[in-house]
C-alpha positions as CSV (number, residue, x, y, z in Angstrom):
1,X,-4.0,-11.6,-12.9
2,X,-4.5,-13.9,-15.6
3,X,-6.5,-15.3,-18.5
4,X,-7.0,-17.6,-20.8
5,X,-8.7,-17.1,-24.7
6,X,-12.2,-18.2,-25.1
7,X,-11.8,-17.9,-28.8
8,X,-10.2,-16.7,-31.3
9,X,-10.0,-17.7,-35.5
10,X,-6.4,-17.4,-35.3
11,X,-5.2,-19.3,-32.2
12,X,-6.1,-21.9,-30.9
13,X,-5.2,-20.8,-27.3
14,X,-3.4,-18.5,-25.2
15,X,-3.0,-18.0,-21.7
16,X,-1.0,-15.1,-20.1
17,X,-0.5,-13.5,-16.6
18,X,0.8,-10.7,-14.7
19,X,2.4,-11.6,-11.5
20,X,3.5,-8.3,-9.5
21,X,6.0,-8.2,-7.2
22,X,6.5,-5.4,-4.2
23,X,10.4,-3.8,-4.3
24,X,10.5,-0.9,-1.9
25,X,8.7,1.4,-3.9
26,X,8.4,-0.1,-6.7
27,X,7.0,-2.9,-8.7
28,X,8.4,-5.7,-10.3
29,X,6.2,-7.2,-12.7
30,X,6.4,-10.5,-14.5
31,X,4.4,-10.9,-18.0
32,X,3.6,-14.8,-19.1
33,X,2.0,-15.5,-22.6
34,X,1.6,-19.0,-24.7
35,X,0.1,-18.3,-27.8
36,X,-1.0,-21.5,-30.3
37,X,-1.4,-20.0,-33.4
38,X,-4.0,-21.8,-36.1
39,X,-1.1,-21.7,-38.6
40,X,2.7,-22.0,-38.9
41,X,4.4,-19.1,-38.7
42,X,7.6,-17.7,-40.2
43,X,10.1,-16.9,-36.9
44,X,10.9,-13.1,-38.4
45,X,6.7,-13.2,-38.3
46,X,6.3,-15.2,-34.6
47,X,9.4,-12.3,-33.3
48,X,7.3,-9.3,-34.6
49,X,3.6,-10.6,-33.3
50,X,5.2,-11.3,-29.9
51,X,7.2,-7.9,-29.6
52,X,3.5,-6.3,-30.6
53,X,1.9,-8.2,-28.0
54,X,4.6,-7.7,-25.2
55,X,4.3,-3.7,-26.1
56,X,0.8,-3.5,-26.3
57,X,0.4,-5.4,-23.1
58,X,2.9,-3.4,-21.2
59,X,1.0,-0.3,-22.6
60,X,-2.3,-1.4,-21.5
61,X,-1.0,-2.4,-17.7
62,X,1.0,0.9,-17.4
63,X,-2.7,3.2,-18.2
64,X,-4.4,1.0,-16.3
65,X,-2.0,1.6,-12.9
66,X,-1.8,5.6,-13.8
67,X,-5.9,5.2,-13.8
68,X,-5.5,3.7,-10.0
69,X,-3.2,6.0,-8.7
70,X,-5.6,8.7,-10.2
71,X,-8.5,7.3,-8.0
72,X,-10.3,6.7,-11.2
């Protein structure tokens, strides 16, 4: 799965994707994200928007595959 930003007043793109992978039982899953912000950004700023992101992501993926297993 992946996407791209149609538009945003603080980036001026972003892309990411999920790219799962079957492992027995299991699933590996890769995460990709390129971000452009509008504005430079400290790195201590750039580390904590990315670790956000990442989290929130991860968060959102994992509901949505408990909502699949669920049959919902």
């Amino acid at each position: 799965m992946s996407w791209t930003l149609v538009s945003s007043g603080q980036q001026r793109s972003q892309t990411g994707k999920y790219t799962l992978v079957p492992k027995g039982d299991n699933t590996l899953v890769k995460f990709e994200l390129s971000v452009d912000p509008n504005v430079p950004l400290p790195s201590f700023v750039l580390k904590r928007a990315i670790k956000g992101t990442i989290d929130t992501q991860t968060e959102a993926l994992r509901k949505r595959v408990l909502q699949v297993k669920k049959g919902k």
